[in-house]
N, C-alpha and C positions, 0 to 999 in steps of 0.2 A: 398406779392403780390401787384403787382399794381392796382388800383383801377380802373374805369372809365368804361361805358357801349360801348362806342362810337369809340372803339380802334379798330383800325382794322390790321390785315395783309391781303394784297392783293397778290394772287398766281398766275404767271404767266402760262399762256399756248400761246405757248409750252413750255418745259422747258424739263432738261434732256435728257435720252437717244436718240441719232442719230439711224439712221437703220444702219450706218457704226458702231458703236460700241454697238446695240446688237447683228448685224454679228459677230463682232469681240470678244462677250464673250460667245456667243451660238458656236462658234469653240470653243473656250478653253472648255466649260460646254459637248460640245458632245464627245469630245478623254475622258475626264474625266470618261464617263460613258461606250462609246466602248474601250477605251484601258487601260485605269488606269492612274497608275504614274508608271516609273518616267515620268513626259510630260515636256518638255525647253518652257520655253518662251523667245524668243530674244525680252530685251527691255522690259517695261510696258505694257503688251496687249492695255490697255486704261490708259492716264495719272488722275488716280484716285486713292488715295491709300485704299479707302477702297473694291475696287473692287481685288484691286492687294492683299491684306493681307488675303482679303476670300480666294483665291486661294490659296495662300503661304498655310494656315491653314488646304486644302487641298488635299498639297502635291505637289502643283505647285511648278517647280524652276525657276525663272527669273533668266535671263543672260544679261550680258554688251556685251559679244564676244561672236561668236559661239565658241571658243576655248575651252571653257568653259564645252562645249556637249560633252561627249564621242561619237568616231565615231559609225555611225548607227542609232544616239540617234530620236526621234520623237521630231520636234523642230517646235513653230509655229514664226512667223513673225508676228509682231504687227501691229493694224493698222495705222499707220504711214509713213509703205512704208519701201521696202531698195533699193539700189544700186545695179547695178549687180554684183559687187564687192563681197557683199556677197552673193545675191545667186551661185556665180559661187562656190566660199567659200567652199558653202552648197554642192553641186554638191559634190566638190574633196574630201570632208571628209565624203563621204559617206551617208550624213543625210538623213532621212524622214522628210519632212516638207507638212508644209502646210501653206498659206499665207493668213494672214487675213486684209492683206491694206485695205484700205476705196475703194470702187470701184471712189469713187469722187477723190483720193488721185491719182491713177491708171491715173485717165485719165488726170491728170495733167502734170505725169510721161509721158503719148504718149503724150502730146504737145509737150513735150523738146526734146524727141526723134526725131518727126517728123522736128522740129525746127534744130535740129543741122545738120538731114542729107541734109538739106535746103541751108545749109549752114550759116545760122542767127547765131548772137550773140545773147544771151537768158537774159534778166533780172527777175531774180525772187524776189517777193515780199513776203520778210519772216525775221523770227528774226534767227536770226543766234545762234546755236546752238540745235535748235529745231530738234528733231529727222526726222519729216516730213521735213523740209526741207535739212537733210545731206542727206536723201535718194534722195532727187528731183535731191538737184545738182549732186550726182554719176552718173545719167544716162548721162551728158556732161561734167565734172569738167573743162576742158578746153574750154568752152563756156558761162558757167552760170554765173551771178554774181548778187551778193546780194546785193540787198538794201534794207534798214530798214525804211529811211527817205527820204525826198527832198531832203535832203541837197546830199545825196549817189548820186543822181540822178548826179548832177552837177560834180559829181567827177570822173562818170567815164569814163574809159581809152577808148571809140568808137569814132569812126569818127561821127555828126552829122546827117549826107549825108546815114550813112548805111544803111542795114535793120535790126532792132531790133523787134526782139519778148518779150514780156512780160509774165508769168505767174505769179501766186500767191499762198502764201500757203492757204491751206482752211479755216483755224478757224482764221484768221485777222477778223479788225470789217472793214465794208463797208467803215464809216468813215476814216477811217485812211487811208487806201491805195488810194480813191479817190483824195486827196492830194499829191501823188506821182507817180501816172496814171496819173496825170494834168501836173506833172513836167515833165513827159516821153513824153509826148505828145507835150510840148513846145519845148521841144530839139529836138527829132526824129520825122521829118516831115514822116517818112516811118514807122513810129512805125505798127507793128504788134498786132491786140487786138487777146484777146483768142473765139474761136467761143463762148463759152457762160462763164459767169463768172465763175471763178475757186474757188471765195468764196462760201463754202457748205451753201447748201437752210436749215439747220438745225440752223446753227452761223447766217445767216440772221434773219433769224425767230424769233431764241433767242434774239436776240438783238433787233428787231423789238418790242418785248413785254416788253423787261425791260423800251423801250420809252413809253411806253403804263402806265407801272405801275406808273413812273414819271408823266406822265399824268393827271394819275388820281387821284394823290395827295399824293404818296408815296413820304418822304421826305429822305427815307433809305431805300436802301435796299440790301437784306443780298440776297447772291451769296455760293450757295451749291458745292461743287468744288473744287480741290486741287490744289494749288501753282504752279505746273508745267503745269496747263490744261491751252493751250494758251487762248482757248474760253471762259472759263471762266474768265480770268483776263479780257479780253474785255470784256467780261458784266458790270463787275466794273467799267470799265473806260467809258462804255456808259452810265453807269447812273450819274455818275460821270458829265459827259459832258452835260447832261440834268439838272444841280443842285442838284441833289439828294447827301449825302453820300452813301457810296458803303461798304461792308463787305466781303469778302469772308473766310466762315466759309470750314472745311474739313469734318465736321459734328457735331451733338446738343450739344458737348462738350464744341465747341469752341464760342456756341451762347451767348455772356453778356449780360445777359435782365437789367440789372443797367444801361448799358452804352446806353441803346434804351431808356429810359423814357423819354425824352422830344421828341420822334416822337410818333403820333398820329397817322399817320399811316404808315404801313412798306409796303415794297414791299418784296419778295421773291420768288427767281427760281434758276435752278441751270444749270451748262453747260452741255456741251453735253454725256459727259461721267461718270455725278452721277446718283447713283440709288433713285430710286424715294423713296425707306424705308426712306432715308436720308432726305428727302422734309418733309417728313407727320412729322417725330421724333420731324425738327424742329418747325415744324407748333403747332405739340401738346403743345411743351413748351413756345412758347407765346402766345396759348388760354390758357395755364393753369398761364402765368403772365395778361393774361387781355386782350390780342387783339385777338378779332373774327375771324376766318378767312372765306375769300370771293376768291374765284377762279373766275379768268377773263378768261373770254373767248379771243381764238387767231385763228392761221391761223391751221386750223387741216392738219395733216402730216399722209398722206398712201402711203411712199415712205419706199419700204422694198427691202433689197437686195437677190439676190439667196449664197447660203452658197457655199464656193468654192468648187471644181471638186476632188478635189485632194482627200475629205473627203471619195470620193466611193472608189478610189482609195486602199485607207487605210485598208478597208471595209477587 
């Protein structure tokens, strides 16, 4: 055990769960108890895997393709978003579904919409390969084009002079993409903004408090979160960018209290889509190595969403 009175972990608020992804596992937790199994899931409900292996464990099947569904099957849509590609998909093979997108994700999905029948060429601001954004750009795949960096900005194939709309995926950090809204901006004098920012007030917020934690004297801090949660790797990288070391653990497993002894004090929060058991699990094992923990207070969040329509439907 480490010694010292003086140690502290400081806990972020907010942290964890969005109202897009308790929407998104209060559908999967409701079919579970009105309909049973078998229930599909296309795709990760939430990119968390210990949310996804509760499920699996009872009785949940995740899918890459709805091909995968026998026709008929009860299939939900994660919150991520798809393409109408596959909802039409869904349509012809018969499925019951139900769609659990992030209502934030949704309305990112009518910019591009509204954008294309505009007639605008669309850039979106997203890492490529990310689920949320293969669904974004399916709503115009002949309009949309991704950039990652500034550097994309400069390369690509528009007239100057055009009109360009911009969107963005949701869980980027503010940072980052303000660096490539600036680039968009210098090139496309007609640049198109989004009526209100398309980065979710959740990823804001989170990322708002890991600068907080740095703040306050956190010289490390550990990020609750799985590998593929965009939002959480941006945590990392905003503490990161504040001086801090960054961690991103999957849960209390992967926490090495050896390799934290020369910080004094830690910071700790998790993205948008871990469960909070996973917060406290950690917290308990470095007050049980010697660091106190102190919860900070943040920006309080009573933004909930309504559960989709489809659910009565089902009924």
């Amino acid at each position: 055990m480490i010694k010292g009175t003086d140690r502290q972990v400081l806990i972020a608020s907010p942290r964890g769960f969005c109202a897009g992804v308790e929407r998104a596992v209060g559908v999967v937790e409701h079919l579970l108890e009105s309909h049973g199994t078998p229930l599909y899931v296309r795709k990760e409900i939430v990119h968390n895997q210990a949310v996804v292996s509760d499920f699996k464990d009872r009785g949940v099947i995740f899918i890459e393709d709805l091909d995968e569904a026998p026709d008929g099957s009860l299939v939900v849509f994660s919150a991520h978003g798809i393409s109408p590609a596959v909802r039409d998909e869904a349509v012809r093979r018969g499925l019951r579904t139900v769609d659990a997108t992030c209502p934030l994700v949704t309305r990112v999905h009518r910019n591009v919409i509204k954008h294309a029948k505009s007639d605008h060429a669309i850039v979106l601001i997203g890492h490529a390969g990310h689920d949320e954004v293969a669904g974004t750009m399916g709503e115009a795949p002949d309009r949309v084009h991704l950039v990652e960096t500034p550097a994309d900005v400069a390369s690509l194939a528009l007239d100057d002079q055009s009109e360009v709309a911009y969107v963005t995926q949701t869980t980027l950090s503010v940072d980052e993409t303000g660096d490539i809204i600036a680039a968009l901006n210098a090139r496309f004098p007609n640049l198109i903004q989004p009526g209100k920012d398309d980065i979710c007030y959740a990823t804001t917020n989170r990322q708002t408090a890991v600068k907080d934690l740095v703040a306050r004297g956190a010289t490390h801090v550990l990020v609750v979160g799985s590998r593929n949660s965009s939002n959480s790797v941006r945590l990392c990288e905003v503490a990161r960018s504040g001086g801090a070391a960054a961690t991103l653990v999957d849960g209390v497993d992967e926490v090495d209290v050896d390799a934290l002894v020369d910080h004094q004090v830690l910071g700790l929060t998790a993205g948008a889509s871990a469960p909070e058991r996973l917060v406290q699990a950690v917290a308990e094992k470095l007050a049980a190595a010697g660091w106190a923990a102190r919860e900070v207070e943040g920006v309080e969040e009573n933004i909930r969403f309504k559960m989709p329509r489809e659910l009565q439907t089902l009924e």
